[in-house]
N, C-alpha and C positions, 0 to 999 in steps of 0.2 A: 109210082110208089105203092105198096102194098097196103094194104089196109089196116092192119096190124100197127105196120111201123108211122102211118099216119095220126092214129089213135095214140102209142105213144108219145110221136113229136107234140102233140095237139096238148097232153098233159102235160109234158115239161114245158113248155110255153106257158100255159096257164097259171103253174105253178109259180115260173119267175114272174110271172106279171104279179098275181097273189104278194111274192114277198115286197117286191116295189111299194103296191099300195099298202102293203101293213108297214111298213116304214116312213111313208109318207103321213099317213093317219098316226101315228106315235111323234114325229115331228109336230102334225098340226094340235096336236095336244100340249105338248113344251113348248110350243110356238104363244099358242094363248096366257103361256104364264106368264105375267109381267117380269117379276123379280128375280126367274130365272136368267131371262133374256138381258138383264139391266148386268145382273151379275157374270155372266156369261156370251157378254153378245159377238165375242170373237167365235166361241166358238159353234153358237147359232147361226153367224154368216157361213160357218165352213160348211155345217149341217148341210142347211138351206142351197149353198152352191150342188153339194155332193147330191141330195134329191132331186136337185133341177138336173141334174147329168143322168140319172137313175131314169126318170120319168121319161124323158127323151129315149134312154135305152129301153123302157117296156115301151112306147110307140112303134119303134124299130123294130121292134121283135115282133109285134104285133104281125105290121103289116111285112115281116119274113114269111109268119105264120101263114099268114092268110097267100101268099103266092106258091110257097111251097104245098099247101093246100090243093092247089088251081092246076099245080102241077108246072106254075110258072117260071121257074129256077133256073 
């Protein structure tokens, strides 16, 4: 792979990992509110499912990154 297109794949990789955890960190903020959670707790579980699916997908990507990297594809 060229070096160029390496450095781009390498930022968009970062990138989505970037938004994952700022969603995740905006979660563990509403998460800490009681009265939201009491109020809203159907839709905290959905939340909470849908970031646990997110987190595993920047994992994934991660370790794409890192073989595409290696040149392991």
């Amino acid at each position: 792979m060229w070096e160029r297109e390496k450095l781009s794949l390498n930022r968009d990789f970062e990138s989505i990992s970037a938004n994952v955890l700022e969603a995740k960190h905006a979660l563990d903020n509403l998460y800490y509110n009681q009265k939201l959670e009491e109020e809203y707790s159907e839709a905290f579980t959905d939340i909470c499912t849908a970031v646990d699916a997110l987190m595993t997908a920047r994992v994934d990507f991660e370790n794409l990154r890192d073989k595409v990297m290696k040149n392991n594809v």
